[in-house]
MDAnalysis code that builds the backbone (N, CA, C; Angstrom):
import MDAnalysis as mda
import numpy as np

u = mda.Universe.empty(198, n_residues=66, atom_resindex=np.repeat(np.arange(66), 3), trajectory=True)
u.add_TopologyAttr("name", ["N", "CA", "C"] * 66)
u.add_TopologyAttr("resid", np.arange(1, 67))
u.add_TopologyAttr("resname", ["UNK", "UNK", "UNK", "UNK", "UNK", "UNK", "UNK", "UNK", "UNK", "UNK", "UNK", "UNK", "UNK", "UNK", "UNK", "UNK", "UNK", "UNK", "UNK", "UNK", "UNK", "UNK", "UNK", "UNK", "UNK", "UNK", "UNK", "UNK", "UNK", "UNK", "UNK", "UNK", "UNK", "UNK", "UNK", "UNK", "UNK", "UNK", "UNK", "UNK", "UNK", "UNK", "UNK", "UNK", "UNK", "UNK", "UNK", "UNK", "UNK", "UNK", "UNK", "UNK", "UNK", "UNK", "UNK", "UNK", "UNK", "UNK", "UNK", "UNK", "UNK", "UNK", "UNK", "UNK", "UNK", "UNK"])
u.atoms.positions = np.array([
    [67.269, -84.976, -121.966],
    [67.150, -85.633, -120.684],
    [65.793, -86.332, -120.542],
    [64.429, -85.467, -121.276],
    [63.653, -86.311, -121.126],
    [63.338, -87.737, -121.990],
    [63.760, -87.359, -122.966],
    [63.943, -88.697, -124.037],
    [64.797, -89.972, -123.185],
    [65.678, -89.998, -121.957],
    [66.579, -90.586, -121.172],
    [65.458, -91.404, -120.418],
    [64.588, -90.639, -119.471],
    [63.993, -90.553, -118.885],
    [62.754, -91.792, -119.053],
    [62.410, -91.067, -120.354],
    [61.058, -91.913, -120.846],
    [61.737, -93.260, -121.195],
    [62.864, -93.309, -122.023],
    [63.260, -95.108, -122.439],
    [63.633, -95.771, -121.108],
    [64.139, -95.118, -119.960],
    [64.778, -95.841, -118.457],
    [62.710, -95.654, -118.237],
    [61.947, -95.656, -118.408],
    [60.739, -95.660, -118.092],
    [59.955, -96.978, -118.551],
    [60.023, -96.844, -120.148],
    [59.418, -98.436, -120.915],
    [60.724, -99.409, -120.577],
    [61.352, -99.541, -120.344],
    [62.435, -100.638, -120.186],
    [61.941, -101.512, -118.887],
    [60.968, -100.764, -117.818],
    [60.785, -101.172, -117.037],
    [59.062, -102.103, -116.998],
    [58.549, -102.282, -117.908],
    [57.703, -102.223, -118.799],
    [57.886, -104.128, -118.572],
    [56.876, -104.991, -118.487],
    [56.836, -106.468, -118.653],
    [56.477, -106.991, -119.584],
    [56.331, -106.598, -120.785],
    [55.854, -106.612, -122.171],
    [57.031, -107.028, -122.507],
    [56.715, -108.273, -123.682],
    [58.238, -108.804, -124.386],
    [59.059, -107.646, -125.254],
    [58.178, -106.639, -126.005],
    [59.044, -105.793, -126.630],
    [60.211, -105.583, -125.691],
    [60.016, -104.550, -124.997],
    [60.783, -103.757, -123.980],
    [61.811, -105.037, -122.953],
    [61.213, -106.007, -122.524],
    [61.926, -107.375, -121.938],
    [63.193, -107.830, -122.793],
    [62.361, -107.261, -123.981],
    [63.902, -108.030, -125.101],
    [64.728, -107.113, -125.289],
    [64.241, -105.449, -125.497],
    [65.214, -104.634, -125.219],
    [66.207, -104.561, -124.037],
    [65.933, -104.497, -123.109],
    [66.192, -104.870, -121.754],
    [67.685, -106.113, -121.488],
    [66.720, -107.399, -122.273],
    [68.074, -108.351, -122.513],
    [69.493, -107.919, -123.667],
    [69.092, -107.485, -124.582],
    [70.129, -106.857, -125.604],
    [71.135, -105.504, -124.608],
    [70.719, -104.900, -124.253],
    [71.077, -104.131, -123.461],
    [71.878, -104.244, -122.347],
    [71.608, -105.177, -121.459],
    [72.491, -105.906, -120.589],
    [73.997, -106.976, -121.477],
    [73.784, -107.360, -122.646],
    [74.797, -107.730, -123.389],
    [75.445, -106.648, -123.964],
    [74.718, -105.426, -124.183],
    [76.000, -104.480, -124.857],
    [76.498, -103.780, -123.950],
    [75.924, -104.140, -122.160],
    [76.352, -103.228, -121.088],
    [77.800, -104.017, -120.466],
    [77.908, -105.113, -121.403],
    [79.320, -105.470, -121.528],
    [80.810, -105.259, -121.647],
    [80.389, -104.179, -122.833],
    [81.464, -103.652, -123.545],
    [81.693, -102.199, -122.661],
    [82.909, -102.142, -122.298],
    [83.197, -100.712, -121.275],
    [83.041, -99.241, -122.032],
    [82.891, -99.360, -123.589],
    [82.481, -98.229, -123.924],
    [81.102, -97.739, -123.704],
    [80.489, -98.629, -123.945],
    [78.866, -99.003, -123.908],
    [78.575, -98.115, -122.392],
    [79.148, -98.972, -121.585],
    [78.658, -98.334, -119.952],
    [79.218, -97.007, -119.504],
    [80.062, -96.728, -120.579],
    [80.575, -95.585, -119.994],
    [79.898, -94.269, -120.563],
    [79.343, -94.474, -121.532],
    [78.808, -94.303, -122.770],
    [77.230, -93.599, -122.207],
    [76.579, -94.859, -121.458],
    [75.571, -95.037, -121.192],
    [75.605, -94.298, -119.425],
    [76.335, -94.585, -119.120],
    [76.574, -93.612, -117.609],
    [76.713, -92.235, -117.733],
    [77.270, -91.682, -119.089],
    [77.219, -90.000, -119.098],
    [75.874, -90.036, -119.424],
    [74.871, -90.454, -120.263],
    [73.676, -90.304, -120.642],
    [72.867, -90.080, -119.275],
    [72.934, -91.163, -117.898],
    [71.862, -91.232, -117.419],
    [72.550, -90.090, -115.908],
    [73.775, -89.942, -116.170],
    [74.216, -88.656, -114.746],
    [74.393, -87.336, -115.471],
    [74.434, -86.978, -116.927],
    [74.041, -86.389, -117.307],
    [75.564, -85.708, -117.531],
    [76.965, -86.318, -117.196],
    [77.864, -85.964, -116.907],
    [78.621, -85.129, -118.630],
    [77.781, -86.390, -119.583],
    [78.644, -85.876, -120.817],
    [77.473, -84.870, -121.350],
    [77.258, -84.986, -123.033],
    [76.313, -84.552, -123.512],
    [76.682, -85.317, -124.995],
    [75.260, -84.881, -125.615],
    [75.318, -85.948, -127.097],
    [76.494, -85.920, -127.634],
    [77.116, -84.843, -127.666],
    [78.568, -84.616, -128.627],
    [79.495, -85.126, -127.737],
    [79.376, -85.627, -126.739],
    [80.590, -86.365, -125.785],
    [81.004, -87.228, -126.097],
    [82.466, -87.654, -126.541],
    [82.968, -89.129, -126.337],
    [82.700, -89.880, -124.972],
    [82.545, -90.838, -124.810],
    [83.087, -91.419, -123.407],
    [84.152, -92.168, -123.053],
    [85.231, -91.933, -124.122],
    [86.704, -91.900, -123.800],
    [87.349, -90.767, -122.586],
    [87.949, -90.673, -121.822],
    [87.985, -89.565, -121.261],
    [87.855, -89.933, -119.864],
    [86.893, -91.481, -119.533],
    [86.289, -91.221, -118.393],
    [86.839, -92.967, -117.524],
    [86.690, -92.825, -116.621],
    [87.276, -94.112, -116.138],
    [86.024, -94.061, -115.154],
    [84.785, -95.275, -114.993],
    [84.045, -95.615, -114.434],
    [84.017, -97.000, -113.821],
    [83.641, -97.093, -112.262],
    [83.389, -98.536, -112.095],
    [82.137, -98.789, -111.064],
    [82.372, -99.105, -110.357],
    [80.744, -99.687, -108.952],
    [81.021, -98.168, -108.051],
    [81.630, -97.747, -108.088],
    [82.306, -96.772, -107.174],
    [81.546, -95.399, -107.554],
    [81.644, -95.227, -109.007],
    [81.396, -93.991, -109.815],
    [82.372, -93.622, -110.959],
    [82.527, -92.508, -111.588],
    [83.445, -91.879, -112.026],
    [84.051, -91.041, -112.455],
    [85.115, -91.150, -112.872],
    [86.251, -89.967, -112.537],
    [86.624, -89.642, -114.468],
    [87.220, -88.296, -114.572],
    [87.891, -88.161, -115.729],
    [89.205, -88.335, -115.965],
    [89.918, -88.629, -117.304],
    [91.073, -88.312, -117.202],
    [91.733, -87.850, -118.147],
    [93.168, -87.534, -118.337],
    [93.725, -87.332, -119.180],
    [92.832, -86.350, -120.078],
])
């Protein structure tokens, strides 16, 4: 969680490194695995060994299924 923590930390960072991470990131926050992926990481809902198949997320929040 803290490793989560610290990268949602430099991302916020105005330095081109982290700016360019930042842009790559918003393109792979494209793909619905990616965000779903990336939403158990930061609610803490899955854990490393989690798929994020399983989960149906949108603006709302989300839910599991099946």
């Amino acid at each position: 969680m803290l490793d989560n923590t610290r990268a949602q930390s430099e991302l916020l960072s105005t330095e081109p490194g982290p700016q360019a991470v930042r842009r790559l990131l918003s393109e792979l926050m494209g793909f619905a695995e990616v965000t779903r992926y990336l939403i158990e990481k930061i609610t803490a809902l899955g854990s490393a060994t989690t798929s994020a198949r399983g989960m149906s997320c949108s603006a709302g929040g989300c839910a599991t299924w099946g």
